[in-house]
Backbone as CSV, one residue per row, in Angstrom:
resi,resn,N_x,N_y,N_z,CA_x,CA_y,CA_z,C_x,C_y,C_z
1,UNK,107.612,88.222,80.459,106.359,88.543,81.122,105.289,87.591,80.628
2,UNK,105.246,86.371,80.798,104.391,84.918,80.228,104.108,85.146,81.391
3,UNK,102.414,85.347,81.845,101.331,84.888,82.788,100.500,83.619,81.807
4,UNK,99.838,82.848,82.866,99.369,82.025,82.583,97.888,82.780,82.724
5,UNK,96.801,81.636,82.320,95.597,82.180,82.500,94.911,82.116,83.611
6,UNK,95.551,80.936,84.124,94.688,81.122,85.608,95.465,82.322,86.338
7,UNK,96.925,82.574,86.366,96.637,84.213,86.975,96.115,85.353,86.352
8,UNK,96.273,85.295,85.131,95.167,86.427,84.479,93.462,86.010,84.961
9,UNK,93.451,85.361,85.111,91.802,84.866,85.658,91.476,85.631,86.976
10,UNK,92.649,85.137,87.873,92.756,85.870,89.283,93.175,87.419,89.153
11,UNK,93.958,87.694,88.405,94.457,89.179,88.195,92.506,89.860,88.126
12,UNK,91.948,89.397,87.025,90.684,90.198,86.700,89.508,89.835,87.486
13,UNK,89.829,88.719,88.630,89.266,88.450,89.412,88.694,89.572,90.548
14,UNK,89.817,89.744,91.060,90.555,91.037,92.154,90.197,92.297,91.327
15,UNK,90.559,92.699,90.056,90.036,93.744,89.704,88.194,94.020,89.810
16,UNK,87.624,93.050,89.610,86.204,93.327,89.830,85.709,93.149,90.849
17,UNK,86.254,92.504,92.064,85.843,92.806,93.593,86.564,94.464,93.960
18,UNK,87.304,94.687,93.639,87.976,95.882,93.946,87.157,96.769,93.090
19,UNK,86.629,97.002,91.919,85.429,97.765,91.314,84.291,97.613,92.047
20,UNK,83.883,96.525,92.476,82.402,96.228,93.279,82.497,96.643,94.345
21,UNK,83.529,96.954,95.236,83.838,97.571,96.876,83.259,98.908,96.088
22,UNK,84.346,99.553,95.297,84.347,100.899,95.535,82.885,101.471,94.737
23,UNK,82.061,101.180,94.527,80.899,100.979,94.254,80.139,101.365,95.494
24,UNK,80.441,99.920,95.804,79.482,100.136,97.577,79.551,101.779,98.555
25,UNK,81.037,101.472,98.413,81.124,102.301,99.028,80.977,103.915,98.754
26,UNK,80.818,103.915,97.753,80.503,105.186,96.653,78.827,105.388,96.922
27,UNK,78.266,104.153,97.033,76.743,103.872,96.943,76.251,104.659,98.784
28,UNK,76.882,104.050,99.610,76.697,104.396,100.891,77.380,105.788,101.544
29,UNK,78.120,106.229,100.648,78.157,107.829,101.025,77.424,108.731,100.088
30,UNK,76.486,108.253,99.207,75.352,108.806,98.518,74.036,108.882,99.565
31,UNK,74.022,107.360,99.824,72.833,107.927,101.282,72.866,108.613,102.031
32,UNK,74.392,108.573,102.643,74.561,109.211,104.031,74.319,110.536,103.143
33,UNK,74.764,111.139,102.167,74.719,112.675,101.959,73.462,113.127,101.724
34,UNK,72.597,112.153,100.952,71.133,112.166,100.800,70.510,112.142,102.024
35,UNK,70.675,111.574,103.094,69.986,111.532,104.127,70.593,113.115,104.740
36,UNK,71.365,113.266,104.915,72.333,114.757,105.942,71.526,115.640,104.882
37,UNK,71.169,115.875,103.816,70.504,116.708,102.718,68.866,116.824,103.190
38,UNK,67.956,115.745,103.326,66.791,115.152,104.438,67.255,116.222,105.130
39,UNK,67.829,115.553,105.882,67.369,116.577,107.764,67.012,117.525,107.533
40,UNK,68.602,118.581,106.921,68.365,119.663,106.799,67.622,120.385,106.099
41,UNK,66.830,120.090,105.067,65.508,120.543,104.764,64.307,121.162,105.613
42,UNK,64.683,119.364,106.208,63.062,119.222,107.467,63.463,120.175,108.368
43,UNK,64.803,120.427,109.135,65.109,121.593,110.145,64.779,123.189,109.336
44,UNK,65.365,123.344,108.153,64.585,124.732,107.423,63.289,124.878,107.586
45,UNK,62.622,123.561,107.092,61.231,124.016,106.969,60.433,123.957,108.528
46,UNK,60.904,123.740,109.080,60.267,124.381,110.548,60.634,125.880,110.792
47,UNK,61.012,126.644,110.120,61.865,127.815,110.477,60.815,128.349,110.503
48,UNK,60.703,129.800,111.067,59.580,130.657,110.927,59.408,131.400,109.874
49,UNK,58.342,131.021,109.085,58.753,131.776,107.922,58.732,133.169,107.885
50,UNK,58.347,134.278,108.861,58.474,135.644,108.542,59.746,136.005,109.094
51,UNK,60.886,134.971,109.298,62.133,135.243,110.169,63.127,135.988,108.649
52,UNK,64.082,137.100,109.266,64.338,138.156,108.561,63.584,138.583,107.322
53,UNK,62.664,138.768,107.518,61.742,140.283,106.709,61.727,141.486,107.285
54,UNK,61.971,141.380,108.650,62.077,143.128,109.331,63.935,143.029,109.989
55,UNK,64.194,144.216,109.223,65.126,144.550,109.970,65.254,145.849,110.799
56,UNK,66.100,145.574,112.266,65.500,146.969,113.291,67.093,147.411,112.971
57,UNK,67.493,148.609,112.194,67.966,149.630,111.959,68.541,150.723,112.979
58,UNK,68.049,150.725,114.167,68.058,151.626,115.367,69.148,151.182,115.733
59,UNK,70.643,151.950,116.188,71.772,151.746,116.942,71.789,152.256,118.181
C-alpha cells in the first residue's frame, strides 16, 4: 500500500471539496428552514388574537 504524494495530495484534495459541498449544502437547508420558520410566524401573527378564548359548549 505505497501511495505516492501526489495521490495523497489528490486523495485530500477531494476530501475537502467533498467537506466544502456538504457544508453548502447544510448551509442552504438552514435558510430554506429559517425562511419556512419566517412565514409561519408572519401567518400566526395575523391570526386573530381573541381566536379560541370562548368556547360554545351547547350540543
Amino acid at each position: 500500500m505505497d501511495m505516492s504524494i501526489a495521490a495523497l495530495s489528490v486523495d485530500m484534495s477531494m476530501a475537502r471539496t467533498q467537506q466544502e459541498l456538504g457544508v453548502s449544502v447544510l448551509k442552504m437547508a438552514m435558510e430554506t428552514d429559517t425562511a419556512g420558520v419566517e412565514e409561519v410566524l408572519q401567518s400566526v401573527e395575523s391570526l386573530d388574537p381573541a381566536l379560541g378564548n370562548n368556547i360554545d359548549i351547547k350540543a
